[in-house]
N, C-alpha and C positions, 0 to 999 in steps of 0.2 A: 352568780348564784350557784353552789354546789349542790350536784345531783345526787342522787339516793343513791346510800353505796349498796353495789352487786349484793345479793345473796350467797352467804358462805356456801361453796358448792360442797356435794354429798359425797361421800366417797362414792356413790355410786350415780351420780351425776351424770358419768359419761354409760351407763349399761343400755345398751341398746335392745329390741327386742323383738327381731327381724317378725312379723305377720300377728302382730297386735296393733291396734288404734294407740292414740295416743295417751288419753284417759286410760288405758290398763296400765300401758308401759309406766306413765304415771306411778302409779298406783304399785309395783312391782318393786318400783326405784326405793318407795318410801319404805315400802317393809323392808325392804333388802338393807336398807341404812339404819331401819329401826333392830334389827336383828345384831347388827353391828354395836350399835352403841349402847343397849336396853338389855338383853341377851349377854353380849360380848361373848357368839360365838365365834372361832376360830377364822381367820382367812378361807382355811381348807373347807369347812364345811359350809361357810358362804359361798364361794365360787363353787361347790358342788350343787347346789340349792339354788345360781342363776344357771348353772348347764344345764338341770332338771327342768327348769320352768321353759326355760329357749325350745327342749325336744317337745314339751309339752304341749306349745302354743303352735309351734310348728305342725307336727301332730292336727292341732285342731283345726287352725288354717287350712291344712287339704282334706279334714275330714267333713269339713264344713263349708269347703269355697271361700270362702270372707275371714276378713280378718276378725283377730279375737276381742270382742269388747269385754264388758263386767255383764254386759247381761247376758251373753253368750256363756259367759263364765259359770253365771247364778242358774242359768237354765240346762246345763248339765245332766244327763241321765245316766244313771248308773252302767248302760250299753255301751254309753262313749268311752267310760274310764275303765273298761272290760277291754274294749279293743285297743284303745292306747297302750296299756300293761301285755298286751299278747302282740302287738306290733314289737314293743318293746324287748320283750323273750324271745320272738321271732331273730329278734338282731342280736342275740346273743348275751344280753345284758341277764345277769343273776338276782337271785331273791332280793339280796341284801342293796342291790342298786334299787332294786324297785321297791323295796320299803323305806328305804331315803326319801325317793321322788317323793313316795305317798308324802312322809312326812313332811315336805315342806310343802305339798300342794297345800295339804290342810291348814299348817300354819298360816298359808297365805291367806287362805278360806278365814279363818278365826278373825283376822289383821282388818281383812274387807268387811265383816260383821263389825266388829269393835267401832269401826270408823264410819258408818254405816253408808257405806258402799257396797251392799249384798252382800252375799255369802253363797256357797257353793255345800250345800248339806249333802246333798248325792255322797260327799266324799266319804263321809263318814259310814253308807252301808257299802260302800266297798271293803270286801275282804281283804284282810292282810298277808301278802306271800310268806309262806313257812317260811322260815328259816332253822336249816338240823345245824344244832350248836355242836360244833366240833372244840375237842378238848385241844388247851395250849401245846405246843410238844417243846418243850425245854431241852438244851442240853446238858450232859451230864458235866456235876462237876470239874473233871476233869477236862473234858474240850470245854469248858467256858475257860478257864484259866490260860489254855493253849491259844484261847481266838487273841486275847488279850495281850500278850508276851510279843514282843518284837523279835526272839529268838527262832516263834514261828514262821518268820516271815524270810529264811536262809533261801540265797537265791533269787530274792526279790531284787532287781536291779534300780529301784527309783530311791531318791534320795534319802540319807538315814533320815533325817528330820520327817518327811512322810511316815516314813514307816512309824514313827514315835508318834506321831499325831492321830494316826488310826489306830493305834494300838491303847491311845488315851482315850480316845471318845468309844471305842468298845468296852475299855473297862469303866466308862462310865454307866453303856448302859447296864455291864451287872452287877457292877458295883453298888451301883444305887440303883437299879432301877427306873432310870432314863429312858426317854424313849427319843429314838433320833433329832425329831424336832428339837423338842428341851434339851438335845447336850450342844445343839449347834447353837441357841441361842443364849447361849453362855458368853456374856462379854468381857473381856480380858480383865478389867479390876473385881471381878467377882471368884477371878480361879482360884478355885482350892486349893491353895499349896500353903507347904510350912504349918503354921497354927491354925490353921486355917480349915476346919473340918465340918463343913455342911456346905450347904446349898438353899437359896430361896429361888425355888424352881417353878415358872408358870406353866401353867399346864393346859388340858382342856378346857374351854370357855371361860379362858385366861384365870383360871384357880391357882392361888399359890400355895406352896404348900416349902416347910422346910423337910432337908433329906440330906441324911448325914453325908458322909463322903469317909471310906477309911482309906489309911495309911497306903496301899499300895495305889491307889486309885491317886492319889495326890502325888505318890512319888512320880507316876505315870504320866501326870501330867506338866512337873517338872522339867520331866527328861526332854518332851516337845518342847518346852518353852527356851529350854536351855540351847536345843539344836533350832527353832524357827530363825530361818536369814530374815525374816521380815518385820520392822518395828509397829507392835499392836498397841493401837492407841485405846484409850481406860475404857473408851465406852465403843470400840470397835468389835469385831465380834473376837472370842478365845480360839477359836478354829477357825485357820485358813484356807485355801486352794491352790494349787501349785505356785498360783501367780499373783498371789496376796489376797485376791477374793474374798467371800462368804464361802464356808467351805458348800456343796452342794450335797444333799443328803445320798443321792445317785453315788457320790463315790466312795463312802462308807458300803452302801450296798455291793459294790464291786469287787470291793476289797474283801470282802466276805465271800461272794461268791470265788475268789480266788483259795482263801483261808479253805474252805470246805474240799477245794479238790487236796489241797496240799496234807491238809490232816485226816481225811477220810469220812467227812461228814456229810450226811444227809439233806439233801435240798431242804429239809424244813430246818436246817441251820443256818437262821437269818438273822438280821442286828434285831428285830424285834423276841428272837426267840432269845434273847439274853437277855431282856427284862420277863420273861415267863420264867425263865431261870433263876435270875433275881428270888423270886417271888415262890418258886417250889422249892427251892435248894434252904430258905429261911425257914419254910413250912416245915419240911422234914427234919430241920434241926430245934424244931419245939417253940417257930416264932410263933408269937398271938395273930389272929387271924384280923384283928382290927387295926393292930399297929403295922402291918402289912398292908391294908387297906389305907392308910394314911399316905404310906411312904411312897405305892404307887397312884396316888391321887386319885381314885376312884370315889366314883360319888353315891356310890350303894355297895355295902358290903356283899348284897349277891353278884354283883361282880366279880368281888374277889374271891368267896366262896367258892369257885368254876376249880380255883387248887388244889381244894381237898380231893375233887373227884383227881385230878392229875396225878398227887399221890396217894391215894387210891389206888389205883390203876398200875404208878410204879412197883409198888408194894405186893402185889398181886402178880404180878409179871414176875417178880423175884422169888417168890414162892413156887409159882409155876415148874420154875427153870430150877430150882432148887430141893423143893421140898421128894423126899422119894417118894410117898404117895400121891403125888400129883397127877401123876399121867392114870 
């Protein structure tokens, strides 16, 4: 007689939840795989959202002696999640970590309602930590062109083919407006080259979205293809690692922090500050403020609006510096 086959495990099958009962850990496993498949949000912001719940539970466990059930959960006072959030700031964690947490405590709170496994309401009169929105800081035309150029890179002793590989995935990000993620996972029969001018690019909570690609951004990527020693199979990734790998997003960031002493730029010239550039350097020259919003995947135009203030602000600065009646 054949026995009942296993249960497809979860992607989150193995998350464990050191100082909860079982029934919660339970219960944790299933949102956290429903957020995955229902949602489809990102890896990144799933593994942010079980390290959140781990310090949380953790947290409650020595606030409480006992481990954490559902109804320890439901019976929550708004005291408890005051001192959690100040333990929290006490360890140096910022606004923006603690308005993540909140949000996926809540979520979890909604998931346990839905499914009627309690709910945790406290959470919602807890206050939400400010957050002061700081404007993008782009670089100028000119040092974005120079991050880009493998000419930049004189002196460099690692192999030409590297240096042509970085200097393609940065002109991706300001070519089109990439952001590290999406240019790594760019798989070798998708490269842009020759006729070949856009991109079907996934993005946050797996959004696709198409994005052109121009002519030097494609030669650039060429030029790597042409020097990689290593044969990339169709559906393996476009960028590699020294040693044929996944390229690691760490060494694009490296390579930049090198690029910035070599050409005299500013710590806030980072690979993501070339897609703010992307996106101001379009604005300035008379792009639509929607088809902008498209091309960076944004899923509310006041996102992208955050621009206008950025040129704003250049524009002001130029005047400053320039106009005689200014000072």
């Amino acid at each position: 007689m054949t026995g009942a086959a296993p249960d497809t495990p979860t992607p989150f099958s193995s998350f464990v939840l050191p100082g909860a009962d079982a029934a919660f850990a339970a219960e944790v496993r299933r949102w956290l795989t429903a957020l995955a498949s229902e949602r489809r949000l990102s890896d990144h912001t799933l593994t942010a959202y079980g390290r959140d719940l781990k310090q949380f539970v953790t947290f409650l466990q020595g606030h409480f002696g006992e481990p954490v059930s559902l109804a320890l959960f439901a019976a929550l006072a708004p005291a408890d999640l005051r001192s959690f959030l100040a333990s929290r700031r006490a360890a140096g964690v910022e606004s923006r970590s603690l308005l993540r947490a909140l949000a996926g405590l809540r979520s979890f709170a909604r998931f346990l309602e839905k499914h009627g496994k309690g709910s945790a309401s406290v959470l919602a009169l807890v206050q939400t930590p400010k957050i002061a929105r700081s404007l993008p800081k782009p670089v100028s035309p000119a040092a974005a062109r120079d991050m880009t150029q493998t000419e930049s890179r004189a002196g460099d002793t690692r192999a030409p083919w590297i240096l042509a590989r970085d200097a393609a995935v940065l002109a991706l990000l300001y070519g089109s407006g990439l952001r590290i993620s999406e240019a790594l996972a760019i798989r070798r029969r998708e490269a842009p080259i020759g006729a070949i001018d856009q991109l079907t690019v996934t993005g946050k909570g797996r959004k696709t979205r198409m994005t052109p690609v121009i002519q030097p951004v494609r030669q650039a990527i060429e030029a790597y293809l042409e020097l990689c020693p290593y044969p990339l199979p169709p559906d393996g990734p476009l960028f590699v690692g020294a040693k044929g790998g996944p390229l690691s997003p760490r060494i694009i960031q490296l390579c930049v922090e090198q690029l910035r002493g070599a050409l005299g730029l500013p710590e806030t010239a980072t690979p993501h500050a070339l897609r703010h550039s992307f996106a101001t350097h379009l604005l300035s020259r008379g792009g639509d403020l929607r088809s902008i919003q498209e091309l960076l995947g944004h899923a509310s135009l006041s996102t992208t609006q955050i621009y206008t203030a950025v040129d704003t602000t250049r524009l002001m600065d130029a005047w400053r510096n320039a106009h005689p009646r200014a000072s």
